[in-house]
DSSP file (Angstrom, degrees, kcal/mol; ACC not computed):
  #  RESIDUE AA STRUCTURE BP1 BP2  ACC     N-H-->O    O-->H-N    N-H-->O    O-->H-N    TCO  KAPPA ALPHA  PHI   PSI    X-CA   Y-CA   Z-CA
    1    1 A X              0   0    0      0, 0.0     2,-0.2     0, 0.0     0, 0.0   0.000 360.0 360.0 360.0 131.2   88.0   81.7   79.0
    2    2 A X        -     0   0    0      3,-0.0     2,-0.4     4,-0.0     3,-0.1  -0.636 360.0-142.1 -82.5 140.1   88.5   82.6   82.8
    3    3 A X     >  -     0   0    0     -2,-0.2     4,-1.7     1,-0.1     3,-0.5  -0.913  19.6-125.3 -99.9 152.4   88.9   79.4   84.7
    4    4 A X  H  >>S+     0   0    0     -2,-0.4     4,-4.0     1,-0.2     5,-0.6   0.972 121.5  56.9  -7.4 -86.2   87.4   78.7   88.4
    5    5 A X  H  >5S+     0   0    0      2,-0.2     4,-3.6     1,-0.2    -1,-0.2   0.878 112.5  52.7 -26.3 -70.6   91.5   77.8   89.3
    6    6 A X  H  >5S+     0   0    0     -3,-0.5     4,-2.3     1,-0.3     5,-0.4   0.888 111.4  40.6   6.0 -90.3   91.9   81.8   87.9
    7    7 A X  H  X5S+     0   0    0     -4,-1.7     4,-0.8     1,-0.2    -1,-0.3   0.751 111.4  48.0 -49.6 -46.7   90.0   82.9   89.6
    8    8 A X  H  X5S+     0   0    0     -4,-4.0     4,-1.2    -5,-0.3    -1,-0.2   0.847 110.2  60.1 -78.9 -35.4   90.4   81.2   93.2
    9    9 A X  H  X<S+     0   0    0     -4,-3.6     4,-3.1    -5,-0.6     5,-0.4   0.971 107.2  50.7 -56.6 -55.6   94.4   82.0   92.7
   10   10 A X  H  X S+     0   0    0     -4,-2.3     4,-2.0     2,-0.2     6,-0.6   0.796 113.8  35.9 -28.4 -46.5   93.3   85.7   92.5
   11   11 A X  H  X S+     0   0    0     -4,-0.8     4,-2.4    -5,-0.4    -1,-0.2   0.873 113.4  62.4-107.0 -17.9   91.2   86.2   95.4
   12   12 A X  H  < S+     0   0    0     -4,-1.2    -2,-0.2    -5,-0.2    -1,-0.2   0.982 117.1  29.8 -57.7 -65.5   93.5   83.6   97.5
   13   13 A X  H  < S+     0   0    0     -4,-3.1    -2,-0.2     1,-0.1    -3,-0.2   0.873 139.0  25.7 -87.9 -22.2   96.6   86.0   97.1
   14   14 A X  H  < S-     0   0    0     -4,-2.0    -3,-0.2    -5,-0.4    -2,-0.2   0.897  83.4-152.5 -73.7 -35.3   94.5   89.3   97.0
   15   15 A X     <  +     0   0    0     -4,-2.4     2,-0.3     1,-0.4    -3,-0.1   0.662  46.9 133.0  -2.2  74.0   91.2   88.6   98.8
   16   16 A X        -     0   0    0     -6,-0.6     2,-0.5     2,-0.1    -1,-0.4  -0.783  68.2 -69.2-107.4 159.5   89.2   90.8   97.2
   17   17 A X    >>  -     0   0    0     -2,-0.3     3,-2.3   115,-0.3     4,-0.7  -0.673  33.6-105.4-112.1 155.1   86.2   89.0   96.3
   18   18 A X  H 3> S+     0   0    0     -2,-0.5     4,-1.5     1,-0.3    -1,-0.1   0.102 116.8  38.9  21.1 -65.9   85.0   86.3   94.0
   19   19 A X  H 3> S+     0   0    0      2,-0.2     4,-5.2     1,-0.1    -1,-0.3   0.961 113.0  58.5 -62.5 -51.9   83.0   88.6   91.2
   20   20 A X  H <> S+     0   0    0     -3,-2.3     4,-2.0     2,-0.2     5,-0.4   0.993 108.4  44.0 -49.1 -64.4   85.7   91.3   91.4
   21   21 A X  H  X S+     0   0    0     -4,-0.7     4,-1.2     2,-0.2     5,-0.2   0.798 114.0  52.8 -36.0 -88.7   88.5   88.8   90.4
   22   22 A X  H >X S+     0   0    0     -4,-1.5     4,-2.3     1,-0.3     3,-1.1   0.682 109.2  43.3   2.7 -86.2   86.4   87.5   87.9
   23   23 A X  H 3X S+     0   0    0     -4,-5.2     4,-2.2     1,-0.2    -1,-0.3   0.867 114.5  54.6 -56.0 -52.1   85.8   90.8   86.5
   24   24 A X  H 3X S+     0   0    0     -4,-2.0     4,-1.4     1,-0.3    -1,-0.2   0.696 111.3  46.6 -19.0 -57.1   90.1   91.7   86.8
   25   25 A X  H <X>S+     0   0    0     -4,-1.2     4,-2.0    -3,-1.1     5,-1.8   0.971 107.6  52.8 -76.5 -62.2   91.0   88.8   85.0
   26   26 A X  H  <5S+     0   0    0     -4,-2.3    -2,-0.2     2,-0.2    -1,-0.2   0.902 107.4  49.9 -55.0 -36.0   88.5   89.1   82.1
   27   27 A X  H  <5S+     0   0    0     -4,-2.2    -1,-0.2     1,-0.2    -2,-0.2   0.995 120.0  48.4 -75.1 -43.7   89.5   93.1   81.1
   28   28 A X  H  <5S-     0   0    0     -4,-1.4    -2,-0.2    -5,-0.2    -1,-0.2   0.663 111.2-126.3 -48.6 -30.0   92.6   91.5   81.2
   29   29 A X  T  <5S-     0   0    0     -4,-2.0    -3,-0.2     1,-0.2    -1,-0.1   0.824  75.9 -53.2  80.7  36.8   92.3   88.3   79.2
   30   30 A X  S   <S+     0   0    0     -5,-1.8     2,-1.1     1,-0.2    -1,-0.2   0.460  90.9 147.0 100.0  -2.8   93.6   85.9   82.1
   31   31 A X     >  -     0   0    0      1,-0.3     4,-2.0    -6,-0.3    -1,-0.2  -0.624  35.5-163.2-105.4 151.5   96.6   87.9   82.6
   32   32 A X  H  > S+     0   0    0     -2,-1.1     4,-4.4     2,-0.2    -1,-0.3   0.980  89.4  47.8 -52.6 -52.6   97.4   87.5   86.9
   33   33 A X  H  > S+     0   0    0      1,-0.3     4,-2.3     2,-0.2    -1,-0.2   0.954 115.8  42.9 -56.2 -56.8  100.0   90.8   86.8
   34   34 A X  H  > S+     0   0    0      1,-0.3     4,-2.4     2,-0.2    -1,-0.3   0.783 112.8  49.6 -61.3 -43.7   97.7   92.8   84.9
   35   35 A X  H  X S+     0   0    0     -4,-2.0     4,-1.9     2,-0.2    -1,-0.3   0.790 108.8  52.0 -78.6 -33.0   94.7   91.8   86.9
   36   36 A X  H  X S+     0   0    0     -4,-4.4     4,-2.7     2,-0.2     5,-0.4   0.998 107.2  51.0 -63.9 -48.4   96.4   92.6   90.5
   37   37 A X  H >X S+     0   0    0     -4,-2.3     3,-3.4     1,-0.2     4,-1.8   0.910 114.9  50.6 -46.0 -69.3   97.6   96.4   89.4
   38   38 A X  H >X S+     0   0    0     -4,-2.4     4,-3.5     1,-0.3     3,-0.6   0.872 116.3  41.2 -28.2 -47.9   93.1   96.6   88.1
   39   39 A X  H 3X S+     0   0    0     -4,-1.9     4,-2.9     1,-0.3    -1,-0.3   0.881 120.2  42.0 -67.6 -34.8   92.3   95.4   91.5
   40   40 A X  H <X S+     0   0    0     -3,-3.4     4,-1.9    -4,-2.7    -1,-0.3   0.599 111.9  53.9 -71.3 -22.5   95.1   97.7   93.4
   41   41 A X  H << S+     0   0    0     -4,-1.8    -2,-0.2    -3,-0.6    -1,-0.2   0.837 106.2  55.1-104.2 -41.7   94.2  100.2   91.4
   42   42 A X  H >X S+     0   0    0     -4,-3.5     3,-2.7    -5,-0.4     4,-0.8   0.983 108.5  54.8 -46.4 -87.8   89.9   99.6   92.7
   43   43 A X  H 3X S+     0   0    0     -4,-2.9     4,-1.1     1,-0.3    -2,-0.2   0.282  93.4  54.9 -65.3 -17.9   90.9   99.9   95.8
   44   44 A X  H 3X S+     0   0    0     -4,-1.9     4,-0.7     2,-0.2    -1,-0.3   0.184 120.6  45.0 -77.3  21.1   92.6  103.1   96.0
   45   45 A X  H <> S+     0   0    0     -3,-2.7     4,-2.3     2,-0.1    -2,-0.2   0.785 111.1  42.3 -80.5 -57.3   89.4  104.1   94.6
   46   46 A X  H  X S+     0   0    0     -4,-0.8     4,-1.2     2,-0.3     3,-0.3   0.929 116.4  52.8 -79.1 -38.4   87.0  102.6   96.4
   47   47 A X  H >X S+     0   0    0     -4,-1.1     3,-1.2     1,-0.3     4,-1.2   0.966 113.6  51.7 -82.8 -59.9   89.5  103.6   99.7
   48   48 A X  H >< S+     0   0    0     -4,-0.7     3,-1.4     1,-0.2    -1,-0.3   0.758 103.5  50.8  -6.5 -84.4   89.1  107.2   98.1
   49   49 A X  H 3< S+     0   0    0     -4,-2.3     3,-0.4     1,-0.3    -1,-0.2   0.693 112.8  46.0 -62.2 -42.9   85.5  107.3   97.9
   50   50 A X  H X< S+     0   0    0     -4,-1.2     3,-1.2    -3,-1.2    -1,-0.3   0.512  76.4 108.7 -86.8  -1.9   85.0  106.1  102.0
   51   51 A X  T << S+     0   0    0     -3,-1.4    -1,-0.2    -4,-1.2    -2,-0.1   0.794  76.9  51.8 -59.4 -46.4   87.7  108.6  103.3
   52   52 A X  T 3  S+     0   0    0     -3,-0.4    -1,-0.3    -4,-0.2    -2,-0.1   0.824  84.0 113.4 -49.0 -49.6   84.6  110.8  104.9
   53   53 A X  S <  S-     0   0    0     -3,-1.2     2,-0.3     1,-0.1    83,-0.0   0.231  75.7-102.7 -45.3 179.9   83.0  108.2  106.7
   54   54 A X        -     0   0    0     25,-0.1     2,-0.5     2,-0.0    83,-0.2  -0.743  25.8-149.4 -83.6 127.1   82.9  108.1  110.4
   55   55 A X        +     0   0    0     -2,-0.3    24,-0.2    -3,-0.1    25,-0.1  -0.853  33.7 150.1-104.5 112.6   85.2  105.8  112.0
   56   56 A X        +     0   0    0     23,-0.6     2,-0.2    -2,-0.5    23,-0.2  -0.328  56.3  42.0-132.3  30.8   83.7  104.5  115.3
   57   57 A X  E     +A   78   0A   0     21,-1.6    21,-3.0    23,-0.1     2,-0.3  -0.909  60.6 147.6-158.1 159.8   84.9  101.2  115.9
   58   58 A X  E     -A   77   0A   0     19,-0.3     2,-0.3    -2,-0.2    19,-0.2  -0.903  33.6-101.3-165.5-162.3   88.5   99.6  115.6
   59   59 A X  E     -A   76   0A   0     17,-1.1    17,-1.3    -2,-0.3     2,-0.5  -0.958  15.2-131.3-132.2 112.4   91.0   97.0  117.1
   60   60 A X  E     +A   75   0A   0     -2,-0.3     2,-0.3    15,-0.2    15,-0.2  -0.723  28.9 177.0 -38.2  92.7   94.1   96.9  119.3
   61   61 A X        -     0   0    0     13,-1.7    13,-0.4    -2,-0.5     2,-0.4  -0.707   8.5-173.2-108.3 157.0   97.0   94.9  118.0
   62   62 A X        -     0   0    0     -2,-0.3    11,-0.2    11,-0.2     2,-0.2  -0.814   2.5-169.6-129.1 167.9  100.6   94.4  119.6
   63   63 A X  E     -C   72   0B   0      9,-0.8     9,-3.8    -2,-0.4     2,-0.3  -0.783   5.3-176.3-163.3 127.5  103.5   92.7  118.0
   64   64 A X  E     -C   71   0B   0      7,-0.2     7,-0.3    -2,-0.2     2,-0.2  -0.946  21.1-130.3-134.1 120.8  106.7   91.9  120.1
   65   65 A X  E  >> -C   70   0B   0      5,-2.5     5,-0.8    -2,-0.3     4,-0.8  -0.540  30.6 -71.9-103.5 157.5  109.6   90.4  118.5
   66   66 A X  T >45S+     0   0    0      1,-0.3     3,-0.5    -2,-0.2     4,-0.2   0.408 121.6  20.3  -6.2 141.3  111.8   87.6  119.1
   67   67 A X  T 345S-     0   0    0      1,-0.2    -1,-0.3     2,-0.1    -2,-0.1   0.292 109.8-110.9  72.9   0.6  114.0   88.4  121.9
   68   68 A X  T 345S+     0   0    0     -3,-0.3    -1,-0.2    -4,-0.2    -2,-0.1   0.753  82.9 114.3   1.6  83.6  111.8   90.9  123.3
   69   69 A X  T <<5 +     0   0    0     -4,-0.8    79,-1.1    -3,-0.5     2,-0.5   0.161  69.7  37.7-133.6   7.5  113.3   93.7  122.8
   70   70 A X  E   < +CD  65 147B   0     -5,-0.8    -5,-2.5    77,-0.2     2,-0.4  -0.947  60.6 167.3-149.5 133.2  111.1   95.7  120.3
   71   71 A X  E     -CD  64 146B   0     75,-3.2    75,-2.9    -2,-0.5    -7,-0.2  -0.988  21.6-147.0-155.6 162.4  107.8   95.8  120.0
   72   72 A X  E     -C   63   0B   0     -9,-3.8    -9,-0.8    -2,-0.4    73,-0.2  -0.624   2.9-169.1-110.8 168.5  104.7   97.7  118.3
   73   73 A X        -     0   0    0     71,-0.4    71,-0.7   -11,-0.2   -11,-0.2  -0.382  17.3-173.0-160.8 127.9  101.1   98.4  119.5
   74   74 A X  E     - B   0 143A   0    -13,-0.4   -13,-1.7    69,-0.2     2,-0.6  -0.657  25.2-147.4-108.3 147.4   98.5   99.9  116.6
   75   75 A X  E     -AB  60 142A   0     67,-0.7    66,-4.6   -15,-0.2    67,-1.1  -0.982  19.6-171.3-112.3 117.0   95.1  101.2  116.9
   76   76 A X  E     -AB  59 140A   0    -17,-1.3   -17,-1.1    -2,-0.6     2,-0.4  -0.912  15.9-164.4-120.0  96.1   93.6  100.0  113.4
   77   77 A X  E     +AB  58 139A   0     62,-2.5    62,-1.4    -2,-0.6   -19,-0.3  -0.752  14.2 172.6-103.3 158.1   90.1  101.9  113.5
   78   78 A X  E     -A   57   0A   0    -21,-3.0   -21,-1.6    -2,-0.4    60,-0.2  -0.645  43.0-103.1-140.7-171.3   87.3  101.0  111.2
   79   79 A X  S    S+     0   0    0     58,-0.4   -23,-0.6    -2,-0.3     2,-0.2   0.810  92.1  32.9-114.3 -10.2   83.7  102.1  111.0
   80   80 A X     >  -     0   0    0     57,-0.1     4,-0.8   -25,-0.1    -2,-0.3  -0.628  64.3-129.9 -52.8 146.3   82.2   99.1  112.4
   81   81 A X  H  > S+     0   0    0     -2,-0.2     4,-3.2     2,-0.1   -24,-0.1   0.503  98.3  68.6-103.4  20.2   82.4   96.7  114.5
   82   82 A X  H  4 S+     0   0    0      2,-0.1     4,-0.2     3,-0.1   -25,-0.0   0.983 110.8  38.5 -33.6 -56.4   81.5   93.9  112.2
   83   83 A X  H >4 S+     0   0    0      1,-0.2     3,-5.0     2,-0.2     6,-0.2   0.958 110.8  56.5 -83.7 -70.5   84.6   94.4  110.5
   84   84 A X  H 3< S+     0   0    0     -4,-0.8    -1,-0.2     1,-0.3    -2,-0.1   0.639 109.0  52.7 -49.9 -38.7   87.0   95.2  113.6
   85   85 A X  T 3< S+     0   0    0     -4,-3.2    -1,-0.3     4,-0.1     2,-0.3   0.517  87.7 116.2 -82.3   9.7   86.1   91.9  115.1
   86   86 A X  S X> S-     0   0    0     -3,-5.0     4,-2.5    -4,-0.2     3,-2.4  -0.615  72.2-125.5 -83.0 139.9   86.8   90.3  112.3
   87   87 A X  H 3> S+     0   0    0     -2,-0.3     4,-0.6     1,-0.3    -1,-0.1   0.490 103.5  30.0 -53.9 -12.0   89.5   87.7  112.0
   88   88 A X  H 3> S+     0   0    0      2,-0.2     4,-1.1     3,-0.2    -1,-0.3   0.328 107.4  64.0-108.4  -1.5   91.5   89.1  109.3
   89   89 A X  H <> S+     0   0    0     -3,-2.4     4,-2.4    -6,-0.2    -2,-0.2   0.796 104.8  51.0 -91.5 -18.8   90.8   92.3  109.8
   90   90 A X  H  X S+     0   0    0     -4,-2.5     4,-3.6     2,-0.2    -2,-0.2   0.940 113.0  53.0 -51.3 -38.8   93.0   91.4  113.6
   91   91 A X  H  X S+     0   0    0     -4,-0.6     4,-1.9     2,-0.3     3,-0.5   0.976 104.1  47.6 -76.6 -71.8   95.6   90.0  111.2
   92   92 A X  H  X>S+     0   0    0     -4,-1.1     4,-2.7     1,-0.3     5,-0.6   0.910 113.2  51.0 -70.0 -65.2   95.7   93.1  109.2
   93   93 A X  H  X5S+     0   0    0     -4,-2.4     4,-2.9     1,-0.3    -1,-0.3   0.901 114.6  42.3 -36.3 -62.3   96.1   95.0  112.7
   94   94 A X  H  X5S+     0   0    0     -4,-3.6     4,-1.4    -3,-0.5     5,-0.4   0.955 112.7  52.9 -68.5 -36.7   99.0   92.7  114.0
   95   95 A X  H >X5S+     0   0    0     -4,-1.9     4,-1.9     2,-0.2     3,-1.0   0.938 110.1  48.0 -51.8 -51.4  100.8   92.8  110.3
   96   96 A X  H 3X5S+     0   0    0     -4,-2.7     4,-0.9     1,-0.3     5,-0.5   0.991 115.4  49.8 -81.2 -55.9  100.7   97.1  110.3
   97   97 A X  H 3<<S+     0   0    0     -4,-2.9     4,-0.5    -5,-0.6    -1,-0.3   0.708 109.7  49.7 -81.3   0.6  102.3   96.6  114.2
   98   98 A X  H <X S+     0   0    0     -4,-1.4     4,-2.2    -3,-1.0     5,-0.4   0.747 111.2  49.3 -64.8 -53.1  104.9   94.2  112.9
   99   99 A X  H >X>S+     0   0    0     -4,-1.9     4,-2.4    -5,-0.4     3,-0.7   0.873 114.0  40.9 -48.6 -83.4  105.7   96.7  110.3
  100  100 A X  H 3X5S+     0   0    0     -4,-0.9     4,-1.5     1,-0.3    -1,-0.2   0.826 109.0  61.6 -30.8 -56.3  106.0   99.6  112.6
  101  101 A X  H 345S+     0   0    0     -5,-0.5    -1,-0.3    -4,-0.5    -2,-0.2   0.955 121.7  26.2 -43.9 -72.1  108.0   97.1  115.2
  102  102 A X  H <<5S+     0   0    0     -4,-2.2    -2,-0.2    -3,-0.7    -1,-0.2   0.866 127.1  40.8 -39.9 -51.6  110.8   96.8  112.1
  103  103 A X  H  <5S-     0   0    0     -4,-2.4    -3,-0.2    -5,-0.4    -2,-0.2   0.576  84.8-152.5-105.0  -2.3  110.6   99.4  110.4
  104  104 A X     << -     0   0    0     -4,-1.5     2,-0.2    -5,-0.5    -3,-0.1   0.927  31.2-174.8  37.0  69.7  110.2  102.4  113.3
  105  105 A X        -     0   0    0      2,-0.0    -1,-0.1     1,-0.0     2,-0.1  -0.658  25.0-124.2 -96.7 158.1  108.4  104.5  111.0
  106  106 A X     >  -     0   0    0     -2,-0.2     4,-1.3     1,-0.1    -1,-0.0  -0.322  39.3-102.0 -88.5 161.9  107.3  108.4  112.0
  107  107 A X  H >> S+     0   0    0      1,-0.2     3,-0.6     2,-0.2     4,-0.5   0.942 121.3  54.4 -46.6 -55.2  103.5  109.0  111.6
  108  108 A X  H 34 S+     0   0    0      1,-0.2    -1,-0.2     2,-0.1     4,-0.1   0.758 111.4  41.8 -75.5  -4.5  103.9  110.6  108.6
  109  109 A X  H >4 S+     0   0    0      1,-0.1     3,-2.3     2,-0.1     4,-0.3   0.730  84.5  80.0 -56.0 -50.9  105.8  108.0  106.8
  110  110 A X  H X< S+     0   0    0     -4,-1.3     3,-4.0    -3,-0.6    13,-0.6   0.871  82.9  68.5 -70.3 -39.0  104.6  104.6  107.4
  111  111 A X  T 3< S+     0   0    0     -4,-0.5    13,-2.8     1,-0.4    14,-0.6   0.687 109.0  35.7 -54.3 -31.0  101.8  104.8  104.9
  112  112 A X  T <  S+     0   0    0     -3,-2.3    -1,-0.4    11,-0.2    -2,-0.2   0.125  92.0 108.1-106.2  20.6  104.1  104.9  102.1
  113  113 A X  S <  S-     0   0    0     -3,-4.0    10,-0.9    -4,-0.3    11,-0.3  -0.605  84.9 -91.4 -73.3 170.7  106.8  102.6  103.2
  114  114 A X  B     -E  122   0C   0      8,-0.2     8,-0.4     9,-0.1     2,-0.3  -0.138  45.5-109.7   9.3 139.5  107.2   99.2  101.7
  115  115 A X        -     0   0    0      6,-2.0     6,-0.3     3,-1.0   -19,-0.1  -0.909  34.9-127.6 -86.0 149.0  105.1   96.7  103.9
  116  116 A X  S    S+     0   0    0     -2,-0.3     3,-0.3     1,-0.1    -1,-0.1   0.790 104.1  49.9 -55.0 -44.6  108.2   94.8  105.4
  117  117 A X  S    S+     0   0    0      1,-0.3     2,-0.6   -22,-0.1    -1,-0.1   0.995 126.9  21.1 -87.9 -29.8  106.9   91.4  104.4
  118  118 A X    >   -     0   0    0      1,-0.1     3,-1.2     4,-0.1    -3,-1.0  -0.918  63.9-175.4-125.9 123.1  106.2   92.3  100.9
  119  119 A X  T 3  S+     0   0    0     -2,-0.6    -1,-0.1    -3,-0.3    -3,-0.1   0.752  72.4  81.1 -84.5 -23.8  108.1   95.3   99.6
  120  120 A X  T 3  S+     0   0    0     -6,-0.1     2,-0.3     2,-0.0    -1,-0.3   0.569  98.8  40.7 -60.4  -0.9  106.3   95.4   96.2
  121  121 A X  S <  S-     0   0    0     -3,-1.2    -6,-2.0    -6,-0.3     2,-0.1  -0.861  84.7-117.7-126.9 175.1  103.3   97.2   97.8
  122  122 A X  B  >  -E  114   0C   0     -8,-0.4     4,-1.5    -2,-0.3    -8,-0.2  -0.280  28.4-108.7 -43.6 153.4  102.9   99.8  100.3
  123  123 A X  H  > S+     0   0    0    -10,-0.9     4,-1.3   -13,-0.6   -11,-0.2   0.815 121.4  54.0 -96.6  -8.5  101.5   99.9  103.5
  124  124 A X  H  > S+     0   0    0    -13,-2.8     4,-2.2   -11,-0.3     5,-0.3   0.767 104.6  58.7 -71.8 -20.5   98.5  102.1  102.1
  125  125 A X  H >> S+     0   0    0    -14,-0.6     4,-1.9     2,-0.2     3,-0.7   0.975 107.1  45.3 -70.1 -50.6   98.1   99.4   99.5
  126  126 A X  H 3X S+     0   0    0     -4,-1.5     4,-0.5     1,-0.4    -2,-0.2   0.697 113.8  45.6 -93.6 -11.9   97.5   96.8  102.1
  127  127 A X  H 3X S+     0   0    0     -4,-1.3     4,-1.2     2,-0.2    -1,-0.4   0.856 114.7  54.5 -94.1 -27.4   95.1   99.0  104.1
  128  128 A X  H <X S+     0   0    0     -4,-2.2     4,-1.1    -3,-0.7    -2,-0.2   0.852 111.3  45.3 -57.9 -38.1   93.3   99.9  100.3
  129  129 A X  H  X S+     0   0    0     -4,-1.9     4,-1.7    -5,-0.3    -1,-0.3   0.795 103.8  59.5 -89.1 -17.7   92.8   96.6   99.7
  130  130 A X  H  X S+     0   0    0     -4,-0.5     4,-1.8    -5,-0.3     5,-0.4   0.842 106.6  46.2 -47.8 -35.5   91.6   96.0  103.0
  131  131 A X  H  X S+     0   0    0     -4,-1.2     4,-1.8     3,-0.2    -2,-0.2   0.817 115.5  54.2 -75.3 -25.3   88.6   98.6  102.5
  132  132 A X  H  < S+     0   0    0     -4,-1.1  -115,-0.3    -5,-0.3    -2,-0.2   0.957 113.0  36.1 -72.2 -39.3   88.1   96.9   99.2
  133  133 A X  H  < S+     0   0    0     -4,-1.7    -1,-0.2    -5,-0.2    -2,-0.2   0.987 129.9  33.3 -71.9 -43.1   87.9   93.6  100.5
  134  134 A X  H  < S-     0   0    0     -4,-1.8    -3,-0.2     2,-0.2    -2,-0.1   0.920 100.7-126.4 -99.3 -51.8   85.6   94.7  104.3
  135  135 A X  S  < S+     0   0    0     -4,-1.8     2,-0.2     1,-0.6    -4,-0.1   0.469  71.3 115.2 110.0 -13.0   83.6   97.7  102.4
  136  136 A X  S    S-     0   0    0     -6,-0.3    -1,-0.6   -83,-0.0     2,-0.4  -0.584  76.8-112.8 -83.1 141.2   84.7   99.8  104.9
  137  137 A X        +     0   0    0    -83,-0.2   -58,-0.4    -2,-0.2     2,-0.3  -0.710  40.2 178.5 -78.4 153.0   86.7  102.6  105.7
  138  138 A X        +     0   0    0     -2,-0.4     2,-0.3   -60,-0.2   -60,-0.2  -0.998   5.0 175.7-158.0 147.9   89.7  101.8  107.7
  139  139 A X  E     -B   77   0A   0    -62,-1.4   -62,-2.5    -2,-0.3     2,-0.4  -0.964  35.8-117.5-145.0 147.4   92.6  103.7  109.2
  140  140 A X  E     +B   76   0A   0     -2,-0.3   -64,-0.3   -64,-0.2     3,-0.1  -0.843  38.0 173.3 -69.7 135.5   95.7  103.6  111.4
  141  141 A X  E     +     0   0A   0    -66,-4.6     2,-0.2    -2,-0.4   -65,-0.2   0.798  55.0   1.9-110.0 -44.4   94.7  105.9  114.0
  142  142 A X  E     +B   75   0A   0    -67,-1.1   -67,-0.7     2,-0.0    -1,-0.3  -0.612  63.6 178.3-122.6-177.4   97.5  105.6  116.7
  143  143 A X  E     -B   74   0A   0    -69,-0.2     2,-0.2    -2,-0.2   -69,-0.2  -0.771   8.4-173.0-177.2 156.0  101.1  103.6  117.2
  144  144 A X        -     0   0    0    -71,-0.7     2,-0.7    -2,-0.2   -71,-0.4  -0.894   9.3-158.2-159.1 167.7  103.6  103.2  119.0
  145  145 A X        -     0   0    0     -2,-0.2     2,-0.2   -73,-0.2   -73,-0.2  -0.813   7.9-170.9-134.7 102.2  106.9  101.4  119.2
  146  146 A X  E     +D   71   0B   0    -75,-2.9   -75,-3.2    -2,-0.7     2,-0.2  -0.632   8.1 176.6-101.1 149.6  109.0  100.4  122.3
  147  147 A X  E      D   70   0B   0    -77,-0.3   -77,-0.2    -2,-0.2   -78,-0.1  -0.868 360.0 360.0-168.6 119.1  112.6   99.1  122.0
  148  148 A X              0   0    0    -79,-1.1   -78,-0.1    -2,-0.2    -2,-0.0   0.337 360.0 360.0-113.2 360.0  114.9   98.2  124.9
């Protein structure tokens, strides 16, 4: 039996939503590990499946770190702007220009790096589960990275 607690742990550290958990944990039979890979595993699907759309709306994020001497600013485009003006999809925007700010990745790179705060995914997992969670396609479109 999936519990409520399950369930709410799931979509708290994933935030994919409420039914999807659900369903993640049940072909699994409760078990968390098992149920993130299903969910990671949706969402380079579902990210798959929107790659055509149009993207025609997006967000400008900067990141400058401590000491200012390095800093990022990403254009994080989406196909709305429902989604761009949403708050976690901003978050998402300033986390990708943190990365880039650390890690001074070339274009064709950063999609498969590590994400800097958690190295067990990719940064194209974090933008695939971002289209899973928004419904959306969503892209980095630009960057760039300044450093003194």
């Amino acid at each position: 039996m999936i519990t409520t607690e399950q369930i709410k742990k799931l979509r708290d550290m994933t935030g994919v939503s409420v039914m999807q958990c659900r369903k993640a944990l049940e072909e699994t039979s409760g078990n968390e590990e098992k149920a993130i890979e299903i969910l990671r595993k949706r969402g380079a699907e579902t990210a798959a499946k929107k790659s055509s759309r149009k993207l025609g709306a997006g967000a400008v994020a900067s990141y400058i770190h401590s000491g200012a001497t390095v800093g990022a600013i990403v254009i994080l485009s989406s196909e709305t702007d429902f989604v761009s003006r949403n708050p976690e999809f901003q978050a998402l925007a300033r986390e990708i220009a943190m990365h880039i700010a650390a890690m001074n990745p070339i274009k064709e790179e950063l999609l498969e790096q590590p994400f800097v705060r958690t190295p067990n995914i990719t940064v194209k997992n974090l933008i695939e589960s971002a289209v899973q969670k928004f419904g959306e396609r969503i892209e980095v479109s630009e960057f760039v990275r300044f450093a003194v």
